[in-house]
C-alpha positions as CSV (number, residue, x, y, z in Angstrom):
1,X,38.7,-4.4,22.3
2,X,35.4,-6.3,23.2
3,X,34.4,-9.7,21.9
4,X,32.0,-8.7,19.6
5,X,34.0,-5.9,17.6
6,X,36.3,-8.3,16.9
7,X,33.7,-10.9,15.1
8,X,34.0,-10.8,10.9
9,X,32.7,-8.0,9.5
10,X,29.8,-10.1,8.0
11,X,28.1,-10.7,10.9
12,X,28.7,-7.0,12.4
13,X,26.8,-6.0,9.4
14,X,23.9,-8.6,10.1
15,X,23.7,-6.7,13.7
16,X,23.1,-3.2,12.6
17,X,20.8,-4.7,9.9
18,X,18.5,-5.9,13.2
19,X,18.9,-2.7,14.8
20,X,16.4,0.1,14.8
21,X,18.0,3.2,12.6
22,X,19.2,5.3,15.2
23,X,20.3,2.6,17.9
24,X,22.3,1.6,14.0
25,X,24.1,4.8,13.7
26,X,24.7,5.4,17.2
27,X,27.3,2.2,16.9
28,X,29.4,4.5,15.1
29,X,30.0,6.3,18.2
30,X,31.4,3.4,20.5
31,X,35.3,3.1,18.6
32,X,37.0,3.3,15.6
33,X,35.6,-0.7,14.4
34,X,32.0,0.7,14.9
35,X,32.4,3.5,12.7
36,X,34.1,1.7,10.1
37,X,31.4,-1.0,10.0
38,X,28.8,1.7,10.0
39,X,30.1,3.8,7.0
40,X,30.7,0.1,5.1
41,X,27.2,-1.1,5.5
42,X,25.9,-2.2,2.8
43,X,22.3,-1.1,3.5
44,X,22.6,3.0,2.8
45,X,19.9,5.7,3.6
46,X,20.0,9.2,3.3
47,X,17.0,11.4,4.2
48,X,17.3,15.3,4.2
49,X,15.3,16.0,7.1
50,X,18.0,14.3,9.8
51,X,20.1,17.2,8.0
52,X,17.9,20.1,7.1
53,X,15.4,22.6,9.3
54,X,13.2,25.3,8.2
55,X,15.1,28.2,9.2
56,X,16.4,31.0,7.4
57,X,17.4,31.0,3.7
58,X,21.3,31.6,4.5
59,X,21.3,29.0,7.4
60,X,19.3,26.2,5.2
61,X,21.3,26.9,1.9
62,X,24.5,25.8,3.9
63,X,22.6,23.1,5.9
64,X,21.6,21.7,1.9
65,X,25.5,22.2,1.3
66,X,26.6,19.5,3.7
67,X,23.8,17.1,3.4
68,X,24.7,16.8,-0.4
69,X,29.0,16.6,0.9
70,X,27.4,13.9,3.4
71,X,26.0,12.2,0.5
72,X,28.5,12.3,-2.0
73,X,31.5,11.3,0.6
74,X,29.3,8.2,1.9
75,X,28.4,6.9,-1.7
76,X,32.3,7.6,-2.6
77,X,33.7,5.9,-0.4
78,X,31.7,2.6,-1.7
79,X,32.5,3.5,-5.1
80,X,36.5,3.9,-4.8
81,X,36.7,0.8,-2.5
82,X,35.0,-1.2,-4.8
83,X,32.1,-1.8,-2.2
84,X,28.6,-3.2,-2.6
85,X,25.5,-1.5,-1.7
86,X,22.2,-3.8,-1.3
87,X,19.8,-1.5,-0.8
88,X,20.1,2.6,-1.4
89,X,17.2,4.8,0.0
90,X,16.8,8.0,-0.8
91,X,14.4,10.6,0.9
92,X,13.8,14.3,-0.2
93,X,11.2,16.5,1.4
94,X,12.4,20.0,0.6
95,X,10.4,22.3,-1.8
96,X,10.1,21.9,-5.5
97,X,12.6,24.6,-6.4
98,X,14.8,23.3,-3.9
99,X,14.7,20.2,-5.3
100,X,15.5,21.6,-8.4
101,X,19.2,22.8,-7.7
102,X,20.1,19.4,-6.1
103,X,18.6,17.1,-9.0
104,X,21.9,16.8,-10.4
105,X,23.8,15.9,-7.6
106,X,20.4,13.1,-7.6
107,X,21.8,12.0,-10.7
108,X,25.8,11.4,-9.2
109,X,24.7,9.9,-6.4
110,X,22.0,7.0,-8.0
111,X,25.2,6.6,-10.8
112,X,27.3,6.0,-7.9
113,X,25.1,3.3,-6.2
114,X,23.8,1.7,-9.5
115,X,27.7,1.1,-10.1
116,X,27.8,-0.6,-6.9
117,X,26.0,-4.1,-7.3
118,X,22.7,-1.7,-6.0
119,X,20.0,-4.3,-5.5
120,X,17.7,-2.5,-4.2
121,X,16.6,1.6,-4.7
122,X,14.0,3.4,-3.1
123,X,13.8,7.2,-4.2
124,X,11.0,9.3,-2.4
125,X,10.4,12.8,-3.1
126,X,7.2,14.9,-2.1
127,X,3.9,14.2,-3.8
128,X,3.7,15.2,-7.9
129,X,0.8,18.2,-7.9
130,X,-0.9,19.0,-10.8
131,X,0.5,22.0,-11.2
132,X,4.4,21.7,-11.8
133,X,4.6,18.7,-13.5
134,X,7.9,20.6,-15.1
135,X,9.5,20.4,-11.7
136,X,9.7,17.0,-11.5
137,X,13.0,14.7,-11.0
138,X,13.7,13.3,-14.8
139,X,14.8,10.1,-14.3
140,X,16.8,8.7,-17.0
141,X,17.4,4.4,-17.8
142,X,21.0,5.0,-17.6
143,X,20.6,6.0,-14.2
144,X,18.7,3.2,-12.7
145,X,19.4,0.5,-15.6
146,X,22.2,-2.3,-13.5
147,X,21.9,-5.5,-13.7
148,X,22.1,-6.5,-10.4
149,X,18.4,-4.2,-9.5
150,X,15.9,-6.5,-8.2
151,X,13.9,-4.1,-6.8
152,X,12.8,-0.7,-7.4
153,X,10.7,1.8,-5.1
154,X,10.1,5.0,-6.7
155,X,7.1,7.6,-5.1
156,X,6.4,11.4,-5.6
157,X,7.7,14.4,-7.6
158,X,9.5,11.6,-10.2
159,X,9.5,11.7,-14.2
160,X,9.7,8.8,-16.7
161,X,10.8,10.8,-19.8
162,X,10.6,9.1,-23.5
163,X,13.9,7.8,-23.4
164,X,12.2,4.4,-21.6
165,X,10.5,3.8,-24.7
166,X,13.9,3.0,-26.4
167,X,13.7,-1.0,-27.2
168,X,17.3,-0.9,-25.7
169,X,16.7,-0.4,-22.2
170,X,15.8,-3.2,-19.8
171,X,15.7,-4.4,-16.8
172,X,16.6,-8.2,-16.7
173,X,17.2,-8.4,-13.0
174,X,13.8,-6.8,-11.5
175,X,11.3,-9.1,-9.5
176,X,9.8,-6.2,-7.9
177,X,8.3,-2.8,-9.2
178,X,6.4,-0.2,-7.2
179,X,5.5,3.2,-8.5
180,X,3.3,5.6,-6.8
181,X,2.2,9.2,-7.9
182,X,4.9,9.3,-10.6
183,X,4.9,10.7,-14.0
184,X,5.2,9.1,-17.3
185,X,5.8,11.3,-20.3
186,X,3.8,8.6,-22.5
187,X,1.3,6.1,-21.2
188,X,2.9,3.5,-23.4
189,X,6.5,4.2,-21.1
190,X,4.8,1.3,-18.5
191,X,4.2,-0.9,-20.4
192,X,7.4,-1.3,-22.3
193,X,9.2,-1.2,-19.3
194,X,6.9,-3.5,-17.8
195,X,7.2,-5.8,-21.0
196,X,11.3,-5.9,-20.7
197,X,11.2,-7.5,-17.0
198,X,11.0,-10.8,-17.8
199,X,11.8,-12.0,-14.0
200,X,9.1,-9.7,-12.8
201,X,7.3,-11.1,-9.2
202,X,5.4,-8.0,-8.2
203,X,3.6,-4.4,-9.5
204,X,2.3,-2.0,-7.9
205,X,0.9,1.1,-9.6
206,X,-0.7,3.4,-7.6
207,X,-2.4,6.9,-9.0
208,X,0.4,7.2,-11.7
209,X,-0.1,10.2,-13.7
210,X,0.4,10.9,-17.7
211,X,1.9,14.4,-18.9
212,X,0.2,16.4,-21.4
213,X,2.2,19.1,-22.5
214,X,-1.0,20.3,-25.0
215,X,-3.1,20.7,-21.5
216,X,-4.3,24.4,-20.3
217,X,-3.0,24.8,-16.5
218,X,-4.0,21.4,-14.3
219,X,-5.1,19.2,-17.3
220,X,-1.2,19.2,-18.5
221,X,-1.6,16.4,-16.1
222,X,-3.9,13.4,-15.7
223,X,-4.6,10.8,-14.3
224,X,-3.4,6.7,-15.9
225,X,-6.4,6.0,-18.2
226,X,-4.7,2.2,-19.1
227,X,-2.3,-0.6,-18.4
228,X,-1.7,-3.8,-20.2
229,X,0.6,-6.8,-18.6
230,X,0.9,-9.2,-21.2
231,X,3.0,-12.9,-20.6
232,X,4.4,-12.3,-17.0
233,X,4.7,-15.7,-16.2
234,X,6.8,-15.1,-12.9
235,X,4.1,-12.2,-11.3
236,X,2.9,-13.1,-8.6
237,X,1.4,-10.0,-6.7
238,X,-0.3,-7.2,-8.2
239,X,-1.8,-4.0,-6.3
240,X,-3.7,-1.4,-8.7
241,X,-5.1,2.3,-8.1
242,X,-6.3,4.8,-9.9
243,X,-6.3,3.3,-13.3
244,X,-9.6,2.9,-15.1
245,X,-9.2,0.2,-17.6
246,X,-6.8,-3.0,-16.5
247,X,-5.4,-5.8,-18.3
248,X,-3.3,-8.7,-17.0
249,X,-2.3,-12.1,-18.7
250,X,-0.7,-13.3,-16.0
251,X,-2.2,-17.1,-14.8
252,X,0.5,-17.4,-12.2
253,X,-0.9,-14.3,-10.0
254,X,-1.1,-15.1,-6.5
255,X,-1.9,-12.0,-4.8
256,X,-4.0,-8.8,-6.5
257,X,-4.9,-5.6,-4.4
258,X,-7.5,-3.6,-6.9
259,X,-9.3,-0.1,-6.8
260,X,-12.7,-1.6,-9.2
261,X,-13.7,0.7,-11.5
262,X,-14.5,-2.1,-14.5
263,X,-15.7,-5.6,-14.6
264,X,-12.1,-7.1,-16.0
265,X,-11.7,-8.9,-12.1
266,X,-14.7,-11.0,-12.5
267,X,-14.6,-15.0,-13.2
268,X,-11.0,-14.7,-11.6
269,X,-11.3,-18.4,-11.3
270,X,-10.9,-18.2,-15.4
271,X,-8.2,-15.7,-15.4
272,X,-6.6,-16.5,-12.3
273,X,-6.5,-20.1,-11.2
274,X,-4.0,-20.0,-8.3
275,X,-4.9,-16.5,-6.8
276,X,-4.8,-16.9,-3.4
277,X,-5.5,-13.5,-1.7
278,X,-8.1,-11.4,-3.6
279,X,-8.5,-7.2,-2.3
280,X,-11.2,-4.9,-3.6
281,X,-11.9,-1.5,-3.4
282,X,-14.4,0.9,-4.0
283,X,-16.7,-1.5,-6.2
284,X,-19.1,1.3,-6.8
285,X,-19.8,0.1,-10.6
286,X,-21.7,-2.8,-8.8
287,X,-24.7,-4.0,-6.7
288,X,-24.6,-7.3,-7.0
289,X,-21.2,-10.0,-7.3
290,X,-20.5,-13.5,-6.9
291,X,-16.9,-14.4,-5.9
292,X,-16.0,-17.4,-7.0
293,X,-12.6,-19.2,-6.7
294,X,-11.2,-22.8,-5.1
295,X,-8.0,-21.4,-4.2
296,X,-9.1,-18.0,-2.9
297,X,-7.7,-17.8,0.9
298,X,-8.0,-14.2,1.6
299,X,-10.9,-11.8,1.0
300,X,-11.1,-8.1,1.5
301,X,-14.1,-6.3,0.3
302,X,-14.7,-2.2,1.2
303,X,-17.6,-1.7,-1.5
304,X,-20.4,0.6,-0.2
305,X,-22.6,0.3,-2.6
306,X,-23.5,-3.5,-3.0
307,X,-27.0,-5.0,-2.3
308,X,-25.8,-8.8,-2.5
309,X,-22.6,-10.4,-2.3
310,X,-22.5,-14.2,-2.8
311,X,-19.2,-16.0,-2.0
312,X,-18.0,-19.2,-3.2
313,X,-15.0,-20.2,-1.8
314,X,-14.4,-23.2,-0.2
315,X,-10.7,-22.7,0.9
316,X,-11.3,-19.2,2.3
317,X,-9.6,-18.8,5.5
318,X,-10.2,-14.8,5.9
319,X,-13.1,-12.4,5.3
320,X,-12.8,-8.8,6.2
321,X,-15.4,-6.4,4.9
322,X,-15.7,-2.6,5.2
323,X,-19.4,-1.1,4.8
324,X,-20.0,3.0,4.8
325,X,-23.9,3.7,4.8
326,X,-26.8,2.7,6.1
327,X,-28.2,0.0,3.8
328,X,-26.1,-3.1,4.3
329,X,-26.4,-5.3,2.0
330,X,-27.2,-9.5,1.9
331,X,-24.0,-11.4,2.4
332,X,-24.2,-15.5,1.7
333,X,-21.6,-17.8,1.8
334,X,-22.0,-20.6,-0.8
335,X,-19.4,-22.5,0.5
336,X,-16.6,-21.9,2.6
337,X,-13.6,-23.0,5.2
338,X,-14.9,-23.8,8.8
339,X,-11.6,-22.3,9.7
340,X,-12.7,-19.3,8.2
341,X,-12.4,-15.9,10.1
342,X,-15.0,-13.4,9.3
343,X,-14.4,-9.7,10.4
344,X,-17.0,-6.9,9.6
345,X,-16.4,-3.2,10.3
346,X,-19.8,-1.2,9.8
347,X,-19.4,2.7,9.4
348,X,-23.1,3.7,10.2
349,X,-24.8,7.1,9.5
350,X,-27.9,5.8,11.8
351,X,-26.7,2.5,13.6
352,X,-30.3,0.9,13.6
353,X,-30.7,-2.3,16.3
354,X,-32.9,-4.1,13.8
355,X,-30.8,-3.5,10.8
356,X,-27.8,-4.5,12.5
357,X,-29.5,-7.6,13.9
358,X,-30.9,-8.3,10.1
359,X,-27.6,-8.1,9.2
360,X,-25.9,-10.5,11.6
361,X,-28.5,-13.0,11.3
362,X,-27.5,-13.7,8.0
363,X,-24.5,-15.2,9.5
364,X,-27.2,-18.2,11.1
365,X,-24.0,-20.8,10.0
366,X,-21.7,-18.8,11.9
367,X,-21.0,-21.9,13.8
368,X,-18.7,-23.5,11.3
369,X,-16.5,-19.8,11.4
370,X,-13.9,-20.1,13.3
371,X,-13.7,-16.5,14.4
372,X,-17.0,-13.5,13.7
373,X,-15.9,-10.2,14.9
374,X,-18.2,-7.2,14.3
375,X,-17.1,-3.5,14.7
376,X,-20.0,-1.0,14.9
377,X,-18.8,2.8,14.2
378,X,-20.9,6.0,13.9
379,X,-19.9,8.2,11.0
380,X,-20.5,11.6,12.0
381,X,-20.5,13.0,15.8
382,X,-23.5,14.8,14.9
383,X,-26.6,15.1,18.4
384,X,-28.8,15.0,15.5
385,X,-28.0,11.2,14.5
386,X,-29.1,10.4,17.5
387,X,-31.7,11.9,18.6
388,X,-34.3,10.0,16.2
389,X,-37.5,8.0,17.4
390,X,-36.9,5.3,19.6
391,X,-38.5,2.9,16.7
392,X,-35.0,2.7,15.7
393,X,-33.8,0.5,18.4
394,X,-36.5,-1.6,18.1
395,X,-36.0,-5.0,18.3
396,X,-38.4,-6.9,15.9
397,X,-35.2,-9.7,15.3
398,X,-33.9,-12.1,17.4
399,X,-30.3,-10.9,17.7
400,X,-27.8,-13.9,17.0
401,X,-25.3,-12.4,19.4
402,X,-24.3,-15.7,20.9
403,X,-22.2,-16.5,17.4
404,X,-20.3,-13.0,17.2
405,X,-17.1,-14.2,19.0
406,X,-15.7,-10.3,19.4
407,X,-18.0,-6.8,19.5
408,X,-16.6,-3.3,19.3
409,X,-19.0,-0.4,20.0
410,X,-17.6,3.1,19.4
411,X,-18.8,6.1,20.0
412,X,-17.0,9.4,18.5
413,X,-19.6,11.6,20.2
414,X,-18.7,13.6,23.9
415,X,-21.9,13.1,25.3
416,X,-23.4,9.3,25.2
417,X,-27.3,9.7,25.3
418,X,-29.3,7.5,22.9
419,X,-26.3,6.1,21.8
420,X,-26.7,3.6,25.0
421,X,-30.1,2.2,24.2
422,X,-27.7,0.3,21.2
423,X,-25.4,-1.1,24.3
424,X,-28.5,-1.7,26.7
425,X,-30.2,-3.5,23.9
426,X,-27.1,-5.7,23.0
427,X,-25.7,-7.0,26.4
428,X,-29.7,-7.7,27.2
429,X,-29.9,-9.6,24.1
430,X,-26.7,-11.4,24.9
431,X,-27.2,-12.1,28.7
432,X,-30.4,-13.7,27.2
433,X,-28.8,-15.8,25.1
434,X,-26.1,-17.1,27.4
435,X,-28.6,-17.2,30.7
436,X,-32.0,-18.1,29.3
């Protein structure tokens, strides 16, 4: 026996949790130890399609018989030895009716786990469509409700029925919470659940839907219209889409990713006093805004339709904006870091010299940056973009060039024609800067 099967079974288990997957379960192929420490290790994933092919019905109806024997015999074997089970993932990418058939052998297998000291579950299933929101897995509390959960992942085809509403269940264990393109059978379900984690450290909520069983066809289904968070003190991080109208009492957030679609995220320095990394999206209700925050360290705008952005934030140690259009809009720092790295990507219908020189002259205090990188990308491959009057690579600006530490020009288009007069017209500008 070599050296290392012979080390406590502890530390073989911290060695396939640094291996990649397969190089993991190839170790069960080297002796009778390996195996053993594979099929005991306490990190557990099961995904159909290492199992199941698209072939004939007969030949995939007995490939689905032994992927569910698989599963049940691995999540047994924990069970009756009285194993743990840190983490349980659980991917399912066959068709909605096949789903279906195997839902309640779901059910065994996250009761099995979830009477295992499960920490951690992670249940996938294909993305909920508006049209079969009565195939969906039902997920029920007593399947998921152990103590010992701390985290839960749940995305796709997945159904909060009412019984979450029931001031019984809870979840006094959960820090973190992600749920994306799930159903909830009432838009209050969140909330309470929400409300009964009091150890809660991170949300995410991304395009849940609400089911409408009084809906004609695709309106049985729509999309969140509201959440409420109310006395988290413990949340940290927060990461929003698809919800129109948001509400969080939480002072102690650190972290928030949001898709804007109302004003509730201004004056964060008000509502959130130690945010430090601040990530907005689709801002399209707005055309002016004015950041302001002393704590702020990381700043991600991609708002197309903003005319001025001000920015106060004298800790700010990252700036990354993403711009689609042609009008860019006046960017002015108030205060910030001069550690601060600024990165700019610019999706241009028309790049335009003297626009993009406008723009990059607003960064004239560039010098106390550490970093400005600018990243210059044509929207559409259409000739015709291109082919415009030669007035549009006019120079009229003095182009700043010398402060933009990094430049990336791309071109999507096969044939480069008056897309070089852009290049010409910026290496000339910069040789003319560095060799007066």
């Amino acid at each position: 026996m070599d050296q290392i099967s012979s080390l406590p079974e502890i530390i073989l288990h911290d060695i396939l949790s640094r291996l990649p997957k397969q190089d993991a379960i190839n170790t069960s192929l080297l002796s009778k130890t390996w195996r053993e420490i594979f099929c005991t290790f306490p990190i557990l994933s099961i995904c159909d399609r290492e199992s199941i092919s698209w072939s004939s019905k007969r030949k995939k109806d007995r490939q689905i018989k032994r992927f569910l024997d698989y599963g049940k015999q691995r999540l047994l074997r924990f069970s009756e030895q009285g194993l743990a089970i840190k983490e349980f993932t659980l991917k399912l990418s066959l068709t909605c009716f096949d789903l279906q058939l195997i839902y309640p052998d779901v059910d065994q297998w996250l009761k099995l786990a979830s009477e295992c000291d499960l920490q951690t579950l992670k249940l996938c299933l294909p993305t909920l469509k508006k049209d079969d929101p009565c195939l969906c897995y039902i997920l029920h509390p007593g399947v998921i409700e152990a103590r010992s959960l701390n985290k839960l992942v749940l995305k796709g085809r997945i159904r909060f029925d009412k019984e979450f509403l029931n001031p019984s269940v809870k979840f006094s264990s959960l820090c973190v919470l992600s749920l994306s393109y799930v159903l909830f059978d009432d838009e209050g379900a969140i909330e309470h659940v929400i409300s009964h984690c009091p150890l809660i450290e991170r949300i995410t909520l991304k395009r849940c839907y609400v089911y409408n069983p009084q809906g004609a066809g695709d309106m049985q289904i729509s999309l969140m219209k509201s959440v409420s968070m109310h006395g988290l003190q413990n949340l940290k991080g927060v990461d929003i889409q698809g919800v129109q109208n948001v509400y969080i009492d939480a002072p102690n957030i650190e972290k928030l990713y949001y898709v804007a679609d109302t004003t509730w995220f201004l004056h964060l320095s008000s509502k959130f006093p130690f945010l430090e990394s601040l990530e907005l999206v689709d801002c399209c209700m707005f055309k002016n805004i004015k950041i302001s925050s002393s704590q702020l360290k990381a700043l991600v705008l991609c708002c197309s339709t903003m005319e001025k952005i001000e920015i106060d934030t004298p800790n700010l140690l990252s700036f990354r904006y993403y711009y689609t259009g042609d009008n860019l809009p006046s960017i002015s720092f108030l205060s910030c870091s001069n550690r601060l790295e600024v990165n700019v990507r610019l999706n241009m219908i028309q790049p335009r010299l003297y626009q993009l020189m406008k723009f990059v002259k607003q960064f004239k205090y560039s010098q106390k940056f550490s970093s400005l990188s600018l990243s210059i990308h044509p929207c559409f491959p259409s000739d015709s973009f291109y082919d415009d009057e030669y007035y549009y690579w006019e120079d009229p600006y003095s182009w700043p060039v010398a402060s933009i530490k990094h430049l990336v020009i791309r071109s999507v288009r096969k044939v480069k024609s008056k897309y070089l007069l852009l290049v010409d017209r910026l290496f000339y500008s910069l040789c003319r800067k560095l060799f007066p």
